[in-house]
Predicted model as a PDB file, atoms N, CA, C, CB and O in Angstrom, pLDDT in the B-factor column:
MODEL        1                                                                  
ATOM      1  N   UNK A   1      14.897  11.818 -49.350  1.00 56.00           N  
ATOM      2  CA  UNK A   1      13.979  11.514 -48.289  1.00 56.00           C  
ATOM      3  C   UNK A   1      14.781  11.299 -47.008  1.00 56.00           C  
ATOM      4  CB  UNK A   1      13.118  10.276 -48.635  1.00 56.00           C  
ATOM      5  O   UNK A   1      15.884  10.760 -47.105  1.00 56.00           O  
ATOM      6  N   UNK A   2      14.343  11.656 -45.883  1.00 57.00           N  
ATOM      7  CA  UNK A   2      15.066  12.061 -44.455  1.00 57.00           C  
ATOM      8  C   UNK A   2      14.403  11.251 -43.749  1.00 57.00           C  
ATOM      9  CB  UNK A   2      14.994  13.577 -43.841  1.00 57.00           C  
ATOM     10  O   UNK A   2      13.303  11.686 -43.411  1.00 57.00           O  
ATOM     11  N   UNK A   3      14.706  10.055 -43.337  1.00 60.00           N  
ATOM     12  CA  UNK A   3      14.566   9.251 -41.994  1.00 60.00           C  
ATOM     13  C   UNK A   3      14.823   9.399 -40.615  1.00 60.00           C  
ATOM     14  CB  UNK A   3      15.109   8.400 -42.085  1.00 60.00           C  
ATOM     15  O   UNK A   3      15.985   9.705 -40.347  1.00 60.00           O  
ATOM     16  N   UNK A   4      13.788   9.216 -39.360  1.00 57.00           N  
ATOM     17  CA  UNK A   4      14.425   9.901 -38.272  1.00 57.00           C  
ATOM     18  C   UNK A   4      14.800   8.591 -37.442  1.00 57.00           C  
ATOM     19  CB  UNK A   4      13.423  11.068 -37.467  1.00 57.00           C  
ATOM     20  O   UNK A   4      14.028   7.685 -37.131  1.00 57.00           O  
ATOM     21  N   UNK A   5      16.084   8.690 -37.168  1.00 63.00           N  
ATOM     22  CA  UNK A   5      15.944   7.478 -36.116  1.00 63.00           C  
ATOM     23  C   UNK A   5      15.540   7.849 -34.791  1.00 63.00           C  
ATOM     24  CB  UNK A   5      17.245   6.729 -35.920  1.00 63.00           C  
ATOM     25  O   UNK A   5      16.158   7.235 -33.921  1.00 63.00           O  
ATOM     26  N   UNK A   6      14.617   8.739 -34.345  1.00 60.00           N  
ATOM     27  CA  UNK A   6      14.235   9.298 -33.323  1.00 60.00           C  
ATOM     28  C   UNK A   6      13.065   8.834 -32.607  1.00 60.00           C  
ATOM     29  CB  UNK A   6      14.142  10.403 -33.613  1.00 60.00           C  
ATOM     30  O   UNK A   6      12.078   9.406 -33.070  1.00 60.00           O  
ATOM     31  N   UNK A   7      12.689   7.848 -31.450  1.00 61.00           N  
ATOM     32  CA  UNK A   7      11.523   7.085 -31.781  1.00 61.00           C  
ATOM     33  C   UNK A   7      10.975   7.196 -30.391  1.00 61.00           C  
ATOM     34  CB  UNK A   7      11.753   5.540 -32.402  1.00 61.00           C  
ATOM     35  O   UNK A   7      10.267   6.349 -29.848  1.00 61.00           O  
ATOM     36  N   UNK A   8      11.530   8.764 -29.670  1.00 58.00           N  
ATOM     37  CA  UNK A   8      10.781   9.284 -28.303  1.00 58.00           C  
ATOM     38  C   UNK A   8       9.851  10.411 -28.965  1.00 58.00           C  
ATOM     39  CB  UNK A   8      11.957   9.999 -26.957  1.00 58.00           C  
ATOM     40  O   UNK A   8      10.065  11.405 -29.660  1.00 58.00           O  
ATOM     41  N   UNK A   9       8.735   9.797 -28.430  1.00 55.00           N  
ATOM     42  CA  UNK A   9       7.707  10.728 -28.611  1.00 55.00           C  
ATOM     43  C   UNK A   9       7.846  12.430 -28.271  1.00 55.00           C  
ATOM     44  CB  UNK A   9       6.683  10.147 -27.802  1.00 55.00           C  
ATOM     45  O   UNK A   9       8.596  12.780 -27.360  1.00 55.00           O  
ATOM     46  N   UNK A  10       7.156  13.343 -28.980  1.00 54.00           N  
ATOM     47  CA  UNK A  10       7.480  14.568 -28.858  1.00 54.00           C  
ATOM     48  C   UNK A  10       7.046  15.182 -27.427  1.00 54.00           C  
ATOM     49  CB  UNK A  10       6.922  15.232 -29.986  1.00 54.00           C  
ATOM     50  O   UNK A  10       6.258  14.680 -26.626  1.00 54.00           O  
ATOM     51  N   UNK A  11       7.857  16.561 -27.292  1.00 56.00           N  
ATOM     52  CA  UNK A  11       7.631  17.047 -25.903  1.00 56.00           C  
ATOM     53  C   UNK A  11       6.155  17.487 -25.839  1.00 56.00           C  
ATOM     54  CB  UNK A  11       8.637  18.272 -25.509  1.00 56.00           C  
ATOM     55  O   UNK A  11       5.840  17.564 -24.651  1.00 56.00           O  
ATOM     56  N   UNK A  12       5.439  17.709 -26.404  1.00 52.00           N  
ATOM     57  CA  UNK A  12       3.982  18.285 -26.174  1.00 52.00           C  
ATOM     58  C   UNK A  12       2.834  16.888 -26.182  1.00 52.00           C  
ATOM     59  CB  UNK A  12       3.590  19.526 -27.611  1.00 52.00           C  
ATOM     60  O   UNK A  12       1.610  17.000 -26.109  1.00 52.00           O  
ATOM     61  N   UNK A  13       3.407  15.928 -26.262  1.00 51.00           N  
ATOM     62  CA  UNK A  13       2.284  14.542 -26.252  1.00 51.00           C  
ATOM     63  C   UNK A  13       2.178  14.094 -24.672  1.00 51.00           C  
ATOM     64  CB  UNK A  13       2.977  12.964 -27.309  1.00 51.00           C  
ATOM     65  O   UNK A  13       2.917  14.530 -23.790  1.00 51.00           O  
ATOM     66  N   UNK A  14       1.597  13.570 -24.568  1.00 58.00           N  
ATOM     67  CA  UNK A  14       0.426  12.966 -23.702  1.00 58.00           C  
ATOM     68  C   UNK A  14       1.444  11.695 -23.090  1.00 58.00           C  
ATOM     69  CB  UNK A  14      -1.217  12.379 -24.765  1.00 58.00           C  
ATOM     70  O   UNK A  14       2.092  10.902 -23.774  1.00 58.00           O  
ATOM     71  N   UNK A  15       1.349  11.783 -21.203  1.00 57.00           N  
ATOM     72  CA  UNK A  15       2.067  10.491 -21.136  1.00 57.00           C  
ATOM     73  C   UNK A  15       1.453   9.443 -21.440  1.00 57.00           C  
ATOM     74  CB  UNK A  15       2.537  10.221 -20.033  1.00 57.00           C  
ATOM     75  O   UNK A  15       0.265   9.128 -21.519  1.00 57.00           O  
ATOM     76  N   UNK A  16       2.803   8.740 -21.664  1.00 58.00           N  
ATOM     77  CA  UNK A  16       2.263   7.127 -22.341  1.00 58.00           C  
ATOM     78  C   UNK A  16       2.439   6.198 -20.817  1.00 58.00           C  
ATOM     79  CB  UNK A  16       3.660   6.303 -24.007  1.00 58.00           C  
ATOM     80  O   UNK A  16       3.344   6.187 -19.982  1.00 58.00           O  
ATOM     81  N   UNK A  17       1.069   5.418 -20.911  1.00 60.00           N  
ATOM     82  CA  UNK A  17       1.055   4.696 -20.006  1.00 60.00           C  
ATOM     83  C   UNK A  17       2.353   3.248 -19.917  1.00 60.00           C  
ATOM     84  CB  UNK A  17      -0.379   4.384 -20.098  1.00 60.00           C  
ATOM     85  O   UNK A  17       2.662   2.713 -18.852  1.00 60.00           O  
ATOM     86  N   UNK A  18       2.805   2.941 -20.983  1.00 71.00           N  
ATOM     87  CA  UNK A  18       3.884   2.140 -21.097  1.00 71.00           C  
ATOM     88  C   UNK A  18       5.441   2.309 -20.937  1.00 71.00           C  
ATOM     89  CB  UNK A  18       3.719   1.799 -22.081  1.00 71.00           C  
ATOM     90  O   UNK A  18       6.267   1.398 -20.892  1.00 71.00           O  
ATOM     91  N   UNK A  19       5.633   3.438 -20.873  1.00 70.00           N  
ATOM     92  CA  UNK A  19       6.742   3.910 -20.203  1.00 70.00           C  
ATOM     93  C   UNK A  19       6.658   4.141 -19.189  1.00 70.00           C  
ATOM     94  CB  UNK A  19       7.229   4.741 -20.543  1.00 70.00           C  
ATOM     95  O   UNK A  19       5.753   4.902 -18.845  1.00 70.00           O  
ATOM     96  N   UNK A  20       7.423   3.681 -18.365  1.00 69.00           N  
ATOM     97  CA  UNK A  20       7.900   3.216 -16.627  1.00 69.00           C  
ATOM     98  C   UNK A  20       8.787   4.582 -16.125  1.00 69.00           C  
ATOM     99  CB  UNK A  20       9.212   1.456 -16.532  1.00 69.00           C  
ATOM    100  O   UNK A  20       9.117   4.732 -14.949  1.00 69.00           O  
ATOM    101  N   UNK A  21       9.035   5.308 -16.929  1.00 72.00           N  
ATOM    102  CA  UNK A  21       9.448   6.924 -16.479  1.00 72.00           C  
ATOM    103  C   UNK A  21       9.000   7.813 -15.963  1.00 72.00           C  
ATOM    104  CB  UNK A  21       9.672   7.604 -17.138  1.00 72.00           C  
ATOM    105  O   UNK A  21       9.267   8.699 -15.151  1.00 72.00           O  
ATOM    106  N   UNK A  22       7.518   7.088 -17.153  1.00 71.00           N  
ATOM    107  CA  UNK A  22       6.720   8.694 -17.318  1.00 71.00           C  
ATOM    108  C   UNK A  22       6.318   9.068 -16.121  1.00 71.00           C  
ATOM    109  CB  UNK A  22       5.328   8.809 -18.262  1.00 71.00           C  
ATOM    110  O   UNK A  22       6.710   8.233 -15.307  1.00 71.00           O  
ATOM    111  N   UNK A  23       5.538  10.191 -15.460  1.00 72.00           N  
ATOM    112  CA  UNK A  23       5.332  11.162 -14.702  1.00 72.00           C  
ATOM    113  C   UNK A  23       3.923  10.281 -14.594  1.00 72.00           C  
ATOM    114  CB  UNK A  23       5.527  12.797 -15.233  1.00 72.00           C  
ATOM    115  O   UNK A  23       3.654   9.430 -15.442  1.00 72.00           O  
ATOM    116  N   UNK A  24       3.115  10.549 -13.549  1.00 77.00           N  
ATOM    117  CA  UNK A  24       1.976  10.027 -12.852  1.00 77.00           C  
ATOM    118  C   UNK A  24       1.297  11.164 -12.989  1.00 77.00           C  
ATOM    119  CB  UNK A  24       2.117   9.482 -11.421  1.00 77.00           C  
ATOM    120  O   UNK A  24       1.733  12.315 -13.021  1.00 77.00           O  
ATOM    121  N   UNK A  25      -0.002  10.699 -13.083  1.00 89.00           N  
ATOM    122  CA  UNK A  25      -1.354  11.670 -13.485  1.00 89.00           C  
ATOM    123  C   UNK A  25      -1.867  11.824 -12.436  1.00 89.00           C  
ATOM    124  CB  UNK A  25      -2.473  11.191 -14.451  1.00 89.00           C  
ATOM    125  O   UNK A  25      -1.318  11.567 -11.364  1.00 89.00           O  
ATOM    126  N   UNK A  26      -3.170  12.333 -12.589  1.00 88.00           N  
ATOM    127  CA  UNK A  26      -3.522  13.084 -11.036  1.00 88.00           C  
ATOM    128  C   UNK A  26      -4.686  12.523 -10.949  1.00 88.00           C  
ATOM    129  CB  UNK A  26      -3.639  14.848 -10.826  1.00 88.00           C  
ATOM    130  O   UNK A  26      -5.419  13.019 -10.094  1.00 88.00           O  
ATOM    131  N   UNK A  27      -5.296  11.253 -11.821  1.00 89.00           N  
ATOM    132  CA  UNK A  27      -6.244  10.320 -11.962  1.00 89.00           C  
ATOM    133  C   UNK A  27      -5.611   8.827 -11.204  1.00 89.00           C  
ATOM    134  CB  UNK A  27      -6.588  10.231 -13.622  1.00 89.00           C  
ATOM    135  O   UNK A  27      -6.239   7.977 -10.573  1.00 89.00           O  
ATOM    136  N   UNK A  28      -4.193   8.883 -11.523  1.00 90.00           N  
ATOM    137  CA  UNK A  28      -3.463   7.389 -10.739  1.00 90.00           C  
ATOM    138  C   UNK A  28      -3.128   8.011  -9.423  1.00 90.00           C  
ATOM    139  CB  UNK A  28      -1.800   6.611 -11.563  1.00 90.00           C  
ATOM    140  O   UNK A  28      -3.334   7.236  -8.489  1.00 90.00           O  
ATOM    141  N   UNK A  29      -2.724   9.053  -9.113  1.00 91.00           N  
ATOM    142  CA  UNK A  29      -2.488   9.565  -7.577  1.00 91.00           C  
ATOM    143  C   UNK A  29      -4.092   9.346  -6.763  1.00 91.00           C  
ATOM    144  CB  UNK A  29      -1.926  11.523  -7.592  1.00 91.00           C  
ATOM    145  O   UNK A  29      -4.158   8.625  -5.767  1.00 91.00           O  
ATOM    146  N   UNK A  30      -5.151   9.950  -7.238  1.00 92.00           N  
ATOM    147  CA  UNK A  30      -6.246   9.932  -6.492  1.00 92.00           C  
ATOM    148  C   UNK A  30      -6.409   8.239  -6.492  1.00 92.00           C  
ATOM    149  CB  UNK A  30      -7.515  10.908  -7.147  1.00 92.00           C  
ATOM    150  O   UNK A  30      -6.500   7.663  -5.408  1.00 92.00           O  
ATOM    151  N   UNK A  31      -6.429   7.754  -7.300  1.00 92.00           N  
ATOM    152  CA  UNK A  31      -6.684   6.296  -7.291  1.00 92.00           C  
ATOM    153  C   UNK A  31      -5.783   5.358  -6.220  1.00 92.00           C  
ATOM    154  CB  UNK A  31      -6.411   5.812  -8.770  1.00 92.00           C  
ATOM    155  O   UNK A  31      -6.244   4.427  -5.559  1.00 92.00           O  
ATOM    156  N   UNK A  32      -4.614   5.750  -6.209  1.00 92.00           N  
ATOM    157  CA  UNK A  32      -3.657   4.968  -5.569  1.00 92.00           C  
ATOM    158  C   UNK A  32      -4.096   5.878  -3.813  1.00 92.00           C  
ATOM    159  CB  UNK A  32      -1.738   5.174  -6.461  1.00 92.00           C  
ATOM    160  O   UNK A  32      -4.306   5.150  -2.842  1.00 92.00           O  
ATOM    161  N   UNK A  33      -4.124   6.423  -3.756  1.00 93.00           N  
ATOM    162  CA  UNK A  33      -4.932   7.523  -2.252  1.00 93.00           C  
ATOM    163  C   UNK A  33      -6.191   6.766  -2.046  1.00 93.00           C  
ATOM    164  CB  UNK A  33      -5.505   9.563  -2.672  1.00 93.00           C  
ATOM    165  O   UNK A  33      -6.406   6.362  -0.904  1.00 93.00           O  
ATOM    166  N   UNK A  34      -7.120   6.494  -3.051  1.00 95.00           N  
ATOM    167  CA  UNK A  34      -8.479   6.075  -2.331  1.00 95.00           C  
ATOM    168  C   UNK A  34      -8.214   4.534  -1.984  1.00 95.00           C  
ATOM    169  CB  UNK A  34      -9.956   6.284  -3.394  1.00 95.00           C  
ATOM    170  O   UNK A  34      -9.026   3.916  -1.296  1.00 95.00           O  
ATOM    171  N   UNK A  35      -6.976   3.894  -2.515  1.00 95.00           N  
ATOM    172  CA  UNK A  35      -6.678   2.406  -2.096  1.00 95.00           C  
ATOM    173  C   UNK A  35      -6.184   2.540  -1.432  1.00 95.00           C  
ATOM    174  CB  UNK A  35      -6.167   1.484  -2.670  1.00 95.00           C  
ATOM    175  O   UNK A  35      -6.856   1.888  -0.632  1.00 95.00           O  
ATOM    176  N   UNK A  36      -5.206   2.976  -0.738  1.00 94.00           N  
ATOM    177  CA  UNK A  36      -4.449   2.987   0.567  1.00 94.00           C  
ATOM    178  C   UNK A  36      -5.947   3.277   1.945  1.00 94.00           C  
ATOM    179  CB  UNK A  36      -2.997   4.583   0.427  1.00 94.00           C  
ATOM    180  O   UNK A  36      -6.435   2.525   2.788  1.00 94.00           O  
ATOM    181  N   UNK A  37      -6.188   4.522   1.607  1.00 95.00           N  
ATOM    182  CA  UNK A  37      -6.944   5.011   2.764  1.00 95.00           C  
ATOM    183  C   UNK A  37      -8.348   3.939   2.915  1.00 95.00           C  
ATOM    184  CB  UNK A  37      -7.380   6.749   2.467  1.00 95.00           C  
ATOM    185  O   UNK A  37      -8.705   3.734   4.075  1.00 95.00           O  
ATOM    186  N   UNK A  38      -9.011   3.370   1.993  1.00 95.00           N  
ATOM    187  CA  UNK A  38     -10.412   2.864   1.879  1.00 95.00           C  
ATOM    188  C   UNK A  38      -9.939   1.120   2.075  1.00 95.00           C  
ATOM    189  CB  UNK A  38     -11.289   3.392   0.147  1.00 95.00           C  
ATOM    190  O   UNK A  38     -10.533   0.445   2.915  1.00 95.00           O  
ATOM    191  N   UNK A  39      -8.770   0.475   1.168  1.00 95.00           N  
ATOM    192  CA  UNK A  39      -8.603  -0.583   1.909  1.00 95.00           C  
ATOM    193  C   UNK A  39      -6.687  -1.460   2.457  1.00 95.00           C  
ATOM    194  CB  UNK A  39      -9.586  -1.483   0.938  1.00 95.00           C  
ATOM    195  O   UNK A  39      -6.394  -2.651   2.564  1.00 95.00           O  
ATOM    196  N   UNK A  40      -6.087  -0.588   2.603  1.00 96.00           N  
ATOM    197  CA  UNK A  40      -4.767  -0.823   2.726  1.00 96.00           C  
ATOM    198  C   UNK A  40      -4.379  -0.467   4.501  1.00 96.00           C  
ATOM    199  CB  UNK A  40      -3.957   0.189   1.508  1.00 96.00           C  
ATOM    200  O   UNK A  40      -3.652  -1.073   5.288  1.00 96.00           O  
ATOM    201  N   UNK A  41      -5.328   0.932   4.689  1.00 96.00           N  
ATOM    202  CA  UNK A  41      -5.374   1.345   6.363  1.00 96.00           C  
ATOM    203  C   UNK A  41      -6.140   0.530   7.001  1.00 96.00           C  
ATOM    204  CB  UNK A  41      -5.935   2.750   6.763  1.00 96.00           C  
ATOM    205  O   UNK A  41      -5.796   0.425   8.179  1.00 96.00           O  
ATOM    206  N   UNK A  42      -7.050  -0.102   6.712  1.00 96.00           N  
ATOM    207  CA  UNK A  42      -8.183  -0.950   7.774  1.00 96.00           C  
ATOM    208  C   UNK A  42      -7.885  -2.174   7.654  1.00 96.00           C  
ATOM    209  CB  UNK A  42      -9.805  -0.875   7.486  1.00 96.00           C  
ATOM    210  O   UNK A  42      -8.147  -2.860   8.642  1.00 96.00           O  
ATOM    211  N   UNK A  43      -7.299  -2.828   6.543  1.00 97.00           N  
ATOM    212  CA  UNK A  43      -6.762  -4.138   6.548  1.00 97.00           C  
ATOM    213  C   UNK A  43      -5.433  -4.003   7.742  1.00 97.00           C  
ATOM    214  CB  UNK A  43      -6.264  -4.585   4.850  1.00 97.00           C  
ATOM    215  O   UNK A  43      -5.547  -4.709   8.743  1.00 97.00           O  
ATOM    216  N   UNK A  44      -4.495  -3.322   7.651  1.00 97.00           N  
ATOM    217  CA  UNK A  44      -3.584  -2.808   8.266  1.00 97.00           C  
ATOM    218  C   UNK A  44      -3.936  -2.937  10.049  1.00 97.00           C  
ATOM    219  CB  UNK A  44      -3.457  -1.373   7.615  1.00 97.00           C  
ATOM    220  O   UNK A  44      -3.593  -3.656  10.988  1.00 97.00           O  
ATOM    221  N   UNK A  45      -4.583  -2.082   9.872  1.00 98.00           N  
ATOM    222  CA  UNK A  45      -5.437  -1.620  11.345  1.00 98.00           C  
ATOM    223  C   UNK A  45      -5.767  -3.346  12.057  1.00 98.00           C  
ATOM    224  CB  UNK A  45      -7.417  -0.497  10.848  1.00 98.00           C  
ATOM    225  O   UNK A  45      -5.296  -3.853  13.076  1.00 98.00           O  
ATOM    226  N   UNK A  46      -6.722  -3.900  11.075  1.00 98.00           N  
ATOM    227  CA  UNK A  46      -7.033  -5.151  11.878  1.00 98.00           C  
ATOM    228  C   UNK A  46      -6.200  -6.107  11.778  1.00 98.00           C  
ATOM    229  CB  UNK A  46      -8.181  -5.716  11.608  1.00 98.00           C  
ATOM    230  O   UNK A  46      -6.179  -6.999  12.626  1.00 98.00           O  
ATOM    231  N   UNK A  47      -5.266  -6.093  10.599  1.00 98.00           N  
ATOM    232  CA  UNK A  47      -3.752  -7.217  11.048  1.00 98.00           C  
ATOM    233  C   UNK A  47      -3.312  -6.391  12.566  1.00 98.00           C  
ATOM    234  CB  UNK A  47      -1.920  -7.078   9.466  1.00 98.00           C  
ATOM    235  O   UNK A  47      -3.303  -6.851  13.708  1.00 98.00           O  
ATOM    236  N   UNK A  48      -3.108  -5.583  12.279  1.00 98.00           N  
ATOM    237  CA  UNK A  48      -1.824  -4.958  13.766  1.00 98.00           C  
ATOM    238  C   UNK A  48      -3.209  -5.547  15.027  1.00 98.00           C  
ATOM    239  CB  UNK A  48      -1.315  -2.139  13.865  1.00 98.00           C  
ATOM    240  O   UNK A  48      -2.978  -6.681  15.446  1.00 98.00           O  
ATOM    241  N   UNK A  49      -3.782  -5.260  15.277  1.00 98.00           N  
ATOM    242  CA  UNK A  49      -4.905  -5.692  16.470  1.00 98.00           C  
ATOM    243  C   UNK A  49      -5.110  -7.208  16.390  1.00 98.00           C  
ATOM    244  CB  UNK A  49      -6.505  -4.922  16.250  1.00 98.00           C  
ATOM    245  O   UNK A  49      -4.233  -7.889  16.922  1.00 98.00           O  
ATOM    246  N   UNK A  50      -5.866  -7.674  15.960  1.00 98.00           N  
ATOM    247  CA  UNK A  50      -5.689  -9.326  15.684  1.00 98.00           C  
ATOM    248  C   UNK A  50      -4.379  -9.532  16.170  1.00 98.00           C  
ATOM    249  CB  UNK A  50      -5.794  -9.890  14.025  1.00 98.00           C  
ATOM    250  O   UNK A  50      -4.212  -9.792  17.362  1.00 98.00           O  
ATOM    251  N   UNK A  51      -3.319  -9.437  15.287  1.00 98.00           N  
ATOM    252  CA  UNK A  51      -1.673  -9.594  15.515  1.00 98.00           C  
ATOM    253  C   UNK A  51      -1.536  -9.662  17.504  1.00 98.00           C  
ATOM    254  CB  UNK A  51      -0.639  -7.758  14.621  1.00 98.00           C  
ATOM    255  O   UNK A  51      -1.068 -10.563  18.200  1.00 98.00           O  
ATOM    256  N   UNK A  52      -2.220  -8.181  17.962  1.00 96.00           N  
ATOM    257  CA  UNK A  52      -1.641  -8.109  19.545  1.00 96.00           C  
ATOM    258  C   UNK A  52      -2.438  -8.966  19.923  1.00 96.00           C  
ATOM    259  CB  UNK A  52      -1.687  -6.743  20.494  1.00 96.00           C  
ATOM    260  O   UNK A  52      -1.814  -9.973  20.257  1.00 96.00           O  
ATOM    261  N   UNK A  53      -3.370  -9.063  20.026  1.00 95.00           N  
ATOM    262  CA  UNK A  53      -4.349 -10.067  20.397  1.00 95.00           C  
ATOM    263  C   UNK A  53      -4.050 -12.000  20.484  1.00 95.00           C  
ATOM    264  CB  UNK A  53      -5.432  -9.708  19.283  1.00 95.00           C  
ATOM    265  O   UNK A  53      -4.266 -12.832  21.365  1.00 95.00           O  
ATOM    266  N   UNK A  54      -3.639 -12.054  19.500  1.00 97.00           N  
ATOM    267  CA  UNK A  54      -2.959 -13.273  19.700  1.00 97.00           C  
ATOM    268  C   UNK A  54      -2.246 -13.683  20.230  1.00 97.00           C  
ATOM    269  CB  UNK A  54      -2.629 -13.617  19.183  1.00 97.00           C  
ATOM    270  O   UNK A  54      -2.230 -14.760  20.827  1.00 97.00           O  
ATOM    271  N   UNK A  55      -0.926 -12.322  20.051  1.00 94.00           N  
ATOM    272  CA  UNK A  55      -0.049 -12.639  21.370  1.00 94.00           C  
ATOM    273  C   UNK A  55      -0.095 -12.401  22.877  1.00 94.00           C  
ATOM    274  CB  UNK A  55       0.934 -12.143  21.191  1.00 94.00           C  
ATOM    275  O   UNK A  55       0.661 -12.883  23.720  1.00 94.00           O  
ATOM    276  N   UNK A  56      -0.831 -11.803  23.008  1.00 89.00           N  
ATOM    277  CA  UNK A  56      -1.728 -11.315  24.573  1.00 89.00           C  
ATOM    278  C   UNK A  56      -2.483 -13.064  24.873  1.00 89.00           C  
ATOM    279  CB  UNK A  56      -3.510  -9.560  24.171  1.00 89.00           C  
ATOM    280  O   UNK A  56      -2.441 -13.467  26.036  1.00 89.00           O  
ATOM    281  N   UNK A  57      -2.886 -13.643  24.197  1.00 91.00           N  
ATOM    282  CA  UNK A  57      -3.895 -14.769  23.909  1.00 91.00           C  
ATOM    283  C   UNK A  57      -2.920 -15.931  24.587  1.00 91.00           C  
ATOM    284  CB  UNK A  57      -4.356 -15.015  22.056  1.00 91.00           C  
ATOM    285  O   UNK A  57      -3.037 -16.595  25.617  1.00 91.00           O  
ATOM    286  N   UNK A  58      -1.719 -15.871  23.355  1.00 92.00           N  
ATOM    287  CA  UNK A  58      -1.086 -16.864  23.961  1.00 92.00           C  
ATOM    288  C   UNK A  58      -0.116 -17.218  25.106  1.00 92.00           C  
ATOM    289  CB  UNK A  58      -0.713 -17.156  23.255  1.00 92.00           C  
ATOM    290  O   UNK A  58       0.278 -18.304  25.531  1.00 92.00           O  
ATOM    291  N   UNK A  59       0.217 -15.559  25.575  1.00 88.00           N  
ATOM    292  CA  UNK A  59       1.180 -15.607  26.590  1.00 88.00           C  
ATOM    293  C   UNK A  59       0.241 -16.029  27.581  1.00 88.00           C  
ATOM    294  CB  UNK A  59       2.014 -14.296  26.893  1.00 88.00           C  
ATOM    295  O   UNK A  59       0.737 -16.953  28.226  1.00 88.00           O  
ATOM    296  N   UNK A  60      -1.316 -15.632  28.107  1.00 87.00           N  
ATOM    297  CA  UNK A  60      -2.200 -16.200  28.848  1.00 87.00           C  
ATOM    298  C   UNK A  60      -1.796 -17.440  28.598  1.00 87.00           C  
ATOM    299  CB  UNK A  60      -3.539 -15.898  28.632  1.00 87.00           C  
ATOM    300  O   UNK A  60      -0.901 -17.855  29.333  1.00 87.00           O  
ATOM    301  N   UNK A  61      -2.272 -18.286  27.617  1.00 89.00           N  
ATOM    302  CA  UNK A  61      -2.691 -19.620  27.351  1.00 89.00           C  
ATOM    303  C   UNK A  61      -1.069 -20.257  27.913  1.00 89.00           C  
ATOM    304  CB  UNK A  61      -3.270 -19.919  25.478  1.00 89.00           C  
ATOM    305  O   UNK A  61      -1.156 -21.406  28.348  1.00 89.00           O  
ATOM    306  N   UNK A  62       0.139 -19.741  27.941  1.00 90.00           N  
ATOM    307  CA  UNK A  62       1.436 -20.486  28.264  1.00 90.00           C  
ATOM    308  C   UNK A  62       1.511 -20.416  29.264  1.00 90.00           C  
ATOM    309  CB  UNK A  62       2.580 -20.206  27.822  1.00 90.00           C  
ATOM    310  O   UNK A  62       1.238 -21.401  29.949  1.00 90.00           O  
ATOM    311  N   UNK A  63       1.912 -19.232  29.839  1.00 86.00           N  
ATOM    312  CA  UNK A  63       2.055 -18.791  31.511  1.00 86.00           C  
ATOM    313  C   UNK A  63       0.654 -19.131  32.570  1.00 86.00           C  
ATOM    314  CB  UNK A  63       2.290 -16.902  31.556  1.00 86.00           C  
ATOM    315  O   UNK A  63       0.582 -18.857  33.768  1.00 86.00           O  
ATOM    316  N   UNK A  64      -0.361 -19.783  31.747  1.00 82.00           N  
ATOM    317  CA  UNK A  64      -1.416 -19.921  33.190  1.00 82.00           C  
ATOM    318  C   UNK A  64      -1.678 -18.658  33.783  1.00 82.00           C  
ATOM    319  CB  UNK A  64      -0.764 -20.829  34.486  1.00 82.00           C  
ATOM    320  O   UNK A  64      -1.871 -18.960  34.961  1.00 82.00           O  
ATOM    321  N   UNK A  65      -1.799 -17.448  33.688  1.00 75.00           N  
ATOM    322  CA  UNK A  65      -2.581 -16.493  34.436  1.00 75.00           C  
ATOM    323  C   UNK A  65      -2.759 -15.338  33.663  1.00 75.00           C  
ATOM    324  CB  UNK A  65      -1.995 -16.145  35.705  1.00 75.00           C  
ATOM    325  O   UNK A  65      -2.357 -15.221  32.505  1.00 75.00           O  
ATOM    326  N   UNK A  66      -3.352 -14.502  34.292  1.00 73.00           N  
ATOM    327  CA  UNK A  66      -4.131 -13.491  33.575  1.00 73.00           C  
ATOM    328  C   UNK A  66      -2.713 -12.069  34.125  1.00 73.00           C  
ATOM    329  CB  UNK A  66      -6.258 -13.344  34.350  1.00 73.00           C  
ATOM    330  O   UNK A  66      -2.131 -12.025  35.209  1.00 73.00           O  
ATOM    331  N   UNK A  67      -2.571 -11.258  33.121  1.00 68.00           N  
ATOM    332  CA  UNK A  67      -1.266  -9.985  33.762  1.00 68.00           C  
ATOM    333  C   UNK A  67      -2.786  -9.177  34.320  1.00 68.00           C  
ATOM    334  CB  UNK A  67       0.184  -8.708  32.082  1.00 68.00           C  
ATOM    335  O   UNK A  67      -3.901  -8.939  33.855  1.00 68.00           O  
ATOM    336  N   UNK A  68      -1.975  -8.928  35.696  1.00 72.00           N  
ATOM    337  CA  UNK A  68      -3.098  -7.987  36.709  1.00 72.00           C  
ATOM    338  C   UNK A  68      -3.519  -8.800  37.356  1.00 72.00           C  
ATOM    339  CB  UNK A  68      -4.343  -7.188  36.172  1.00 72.00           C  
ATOM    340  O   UNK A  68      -2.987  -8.552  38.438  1.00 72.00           O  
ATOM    341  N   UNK A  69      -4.118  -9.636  37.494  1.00 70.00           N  
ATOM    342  CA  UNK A  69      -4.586 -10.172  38.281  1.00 70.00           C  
ATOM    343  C   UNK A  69      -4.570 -11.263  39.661  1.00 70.00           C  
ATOM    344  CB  UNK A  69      -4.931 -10.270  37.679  1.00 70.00           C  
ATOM    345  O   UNK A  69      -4.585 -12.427  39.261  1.00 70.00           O  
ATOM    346  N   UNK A  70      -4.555 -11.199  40.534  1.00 71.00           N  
ATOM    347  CA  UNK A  70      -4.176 -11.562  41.785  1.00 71.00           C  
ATOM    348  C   UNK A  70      -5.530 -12.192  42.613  1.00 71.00           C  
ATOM    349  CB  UNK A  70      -3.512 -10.259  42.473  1.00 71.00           C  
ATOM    350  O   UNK A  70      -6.439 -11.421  42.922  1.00 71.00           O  
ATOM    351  N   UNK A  71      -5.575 -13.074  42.819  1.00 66.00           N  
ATOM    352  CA  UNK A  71      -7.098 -13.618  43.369  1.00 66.00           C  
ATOM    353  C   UNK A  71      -6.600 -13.839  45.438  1.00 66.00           C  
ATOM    354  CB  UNK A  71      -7.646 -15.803  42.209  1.00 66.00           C  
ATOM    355  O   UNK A  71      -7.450 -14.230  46.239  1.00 66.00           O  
TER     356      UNK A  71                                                      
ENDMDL                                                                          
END                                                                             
């Protein structure tokens, strides 16, 4: 009787989700695409705006005047 100590799955099987090697499917690519674009860009979008905004906010609120303006 012949024992294999061979314990990688064969070349024609199916990736295994538990190996950290394996190759990415085209079910985790679309998935990881509809999270970036649907909520990773607009979260993004309104940190970076909020973000200028505050600092526009506070250089007003330190310096006492408005940039542009001349009364």
């Amino acid at each position: 009787m012949k024992t294999s100590t061979n314990s990688s799955p064969p070349a024609a099987s199916p990736v295994h989700p538990e190996d950290p090697d394996a190759p990415s499917t085209r079910q985790e690519e679309w998935r990881s695409f509809i999270f970036l674009t649907v909520v990773t860009a607009p979260v993004l979008a309104v940190l970076i705006v909020a973000g200028w905004g505050f600092i526009v906010w506070m250089y007003q609120l330190l310096s006492g005047r408005l940039p542009g303006y001349t009364p």
